[in-house]
N, C-alpha and C positions, 0 to 999 in steps of 0.2 A: 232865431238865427238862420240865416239863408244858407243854403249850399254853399254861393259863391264866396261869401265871408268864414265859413270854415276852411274853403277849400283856402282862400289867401292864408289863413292862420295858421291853418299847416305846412304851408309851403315858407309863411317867414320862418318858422322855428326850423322847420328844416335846413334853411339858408341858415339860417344863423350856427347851428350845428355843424354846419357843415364849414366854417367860417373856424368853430374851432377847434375841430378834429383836422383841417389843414393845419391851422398851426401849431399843434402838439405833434404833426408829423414831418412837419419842416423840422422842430426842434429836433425830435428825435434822430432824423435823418442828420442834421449838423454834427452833432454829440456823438453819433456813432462816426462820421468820418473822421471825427478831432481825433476820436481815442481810436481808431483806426488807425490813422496817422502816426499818432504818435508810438502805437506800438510795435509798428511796419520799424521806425523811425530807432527803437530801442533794439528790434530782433536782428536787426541790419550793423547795428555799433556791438554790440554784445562778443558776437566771436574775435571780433580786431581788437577786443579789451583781454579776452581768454585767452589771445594770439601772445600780445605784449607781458601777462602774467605770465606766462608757460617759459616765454623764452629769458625774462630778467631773472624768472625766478631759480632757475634751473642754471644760468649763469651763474649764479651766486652758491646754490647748492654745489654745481659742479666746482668752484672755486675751492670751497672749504674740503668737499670729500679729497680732490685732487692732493691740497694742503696733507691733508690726515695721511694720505695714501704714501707719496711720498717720506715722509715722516716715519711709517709703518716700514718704509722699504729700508732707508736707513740701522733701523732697530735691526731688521731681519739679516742684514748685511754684516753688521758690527756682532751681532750675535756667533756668526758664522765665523767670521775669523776669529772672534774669542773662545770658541769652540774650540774650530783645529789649532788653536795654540797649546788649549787646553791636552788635547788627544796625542796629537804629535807632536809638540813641542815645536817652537821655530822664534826666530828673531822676535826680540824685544815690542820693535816698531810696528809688528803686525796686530799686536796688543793692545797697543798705544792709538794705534789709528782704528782697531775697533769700538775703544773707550770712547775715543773724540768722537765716532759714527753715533755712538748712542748718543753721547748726549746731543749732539743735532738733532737725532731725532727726537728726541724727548724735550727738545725748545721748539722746533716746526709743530710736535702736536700741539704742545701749549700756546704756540702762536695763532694758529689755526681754530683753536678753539675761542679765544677771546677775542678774534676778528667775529668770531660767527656772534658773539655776544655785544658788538656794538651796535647802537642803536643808531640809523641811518640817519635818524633825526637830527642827530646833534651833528654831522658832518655835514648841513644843510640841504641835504638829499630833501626836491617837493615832493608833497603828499601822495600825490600820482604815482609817482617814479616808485616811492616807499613804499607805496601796499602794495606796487608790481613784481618788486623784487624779494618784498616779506608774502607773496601769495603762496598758502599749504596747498595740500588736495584737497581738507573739505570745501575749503574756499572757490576752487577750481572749479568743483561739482557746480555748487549752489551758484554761479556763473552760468553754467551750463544748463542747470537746469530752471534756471529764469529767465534765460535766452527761447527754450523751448515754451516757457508758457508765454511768452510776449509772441509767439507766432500764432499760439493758439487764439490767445486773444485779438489779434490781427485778425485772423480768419471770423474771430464771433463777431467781431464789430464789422467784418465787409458784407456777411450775410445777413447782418441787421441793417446795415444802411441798403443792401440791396431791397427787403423786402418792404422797407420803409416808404422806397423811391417805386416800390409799386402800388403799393398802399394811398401813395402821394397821386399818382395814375388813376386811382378810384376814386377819389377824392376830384378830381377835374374831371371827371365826366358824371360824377351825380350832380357836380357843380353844372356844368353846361344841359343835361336832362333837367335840374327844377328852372333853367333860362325858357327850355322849350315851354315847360308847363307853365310858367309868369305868361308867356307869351299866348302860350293854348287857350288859361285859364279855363276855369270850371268845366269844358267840354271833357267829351269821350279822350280828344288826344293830350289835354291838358293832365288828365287822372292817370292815363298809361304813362306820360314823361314824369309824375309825380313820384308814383309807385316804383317804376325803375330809377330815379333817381334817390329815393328812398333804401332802397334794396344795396346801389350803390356805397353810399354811403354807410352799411350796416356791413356791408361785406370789407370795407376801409378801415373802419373802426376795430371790425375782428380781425385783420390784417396785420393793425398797427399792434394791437394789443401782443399777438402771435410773435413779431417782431421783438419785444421787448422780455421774451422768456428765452430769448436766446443768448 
């Protein structure tokens, strides 16, 4: 076997490597902007979802405590005049309008409590609207805290398509060096474009690999 026919055989396998270490880094490079994107795409809706919970929900909470409170205030009111009728004795009617205070209050809290027990469902409230106004704190959190790891992954997928797209860099110029060496062939300048485009190619591959632990 001649020099020049090893030297062609290692330059085709080299092309040809290098043929598909570009396109496991095109892929790679796509796949990371997709999921880049899309989690740019989620960390950016996230808080205007946590916005809409905080405030329906809190409407509805403030609804029902307001409900109780007042209810509470009633009680504490009717109490008071049934007291001082009690202690110092006084007209009839201040008795009478204490009785009637309590029981208001005692149908406001009861009223107040079985609004808070209807189910939004049945009053055709949509799905959206429903879990914005039935949102707890843990719920709240786990919002929050899946908004933070979608930026995080935002961040690991820009630094993967960044190192990809240099990766991709190395890959076109071991590509354009084994053009030189085709062209060189078998000479002194044909072995130095071979060997740096080899070298190239080896340093793309550990690039891309490097890429993909991130």
């Amino acid at each position: 076997m001649t020099r020049s026919t090893r030297f062609e055989q290692i330059l085709a396998v080299l092309v040809g490597l290098t043929a598909v270490v570009a396109a496991l880094l095109a892929t790679l490079q796509l796949d990371a902007s997709r999921q880049g994107d899309r989690a740019a795409q989620l960390s950016a809706r996230l808080p205007a979802r946590v916005f809409e919970h905080i405030a329906a929900s809190t409407l509805r909470s403030s609804f029902h405590l307001d409900s109780q409170r007042d209810g509470v205030g009633l009680a504490v009111e009717a109490l008071g005049r049934q007291l001082a009728v009690l202690e110092r004795g006084g007209p009839d009617f201040e008795d009478a309008i204490g009785r009637a205070h309590l029981k208001a209050a005692e149908r406001a809290i009861e009223a107040a409590k079985a609004m808070e027990k209807i189910d939004p469902a049945s009053r055709g409230v949509d799905r959206l609207t429903r879990e914005a106004i039935l949102a707890t704190i843990p719920q709240l959190n786990a919002l929050v805290a899946e908004q933070g790891r979608q930026v995080d992954l935002g961040d690991r997928y820009s630094a993967r398509g960044s190192k990809s797209v240099f990766a991709l860099s190395l890959v076109a110029i071991a590509a354009a060096l084994l053009g030189l060496a085709a062209v060189f062939r078998a000479g002194a300048g044909g072995r130095i474009a071979l060997a740096a485009g080899a070298l190239s190619l080896a340093l793309a591959t550990g690039w891309g690999a490097w890429a993909l632990t991130i």
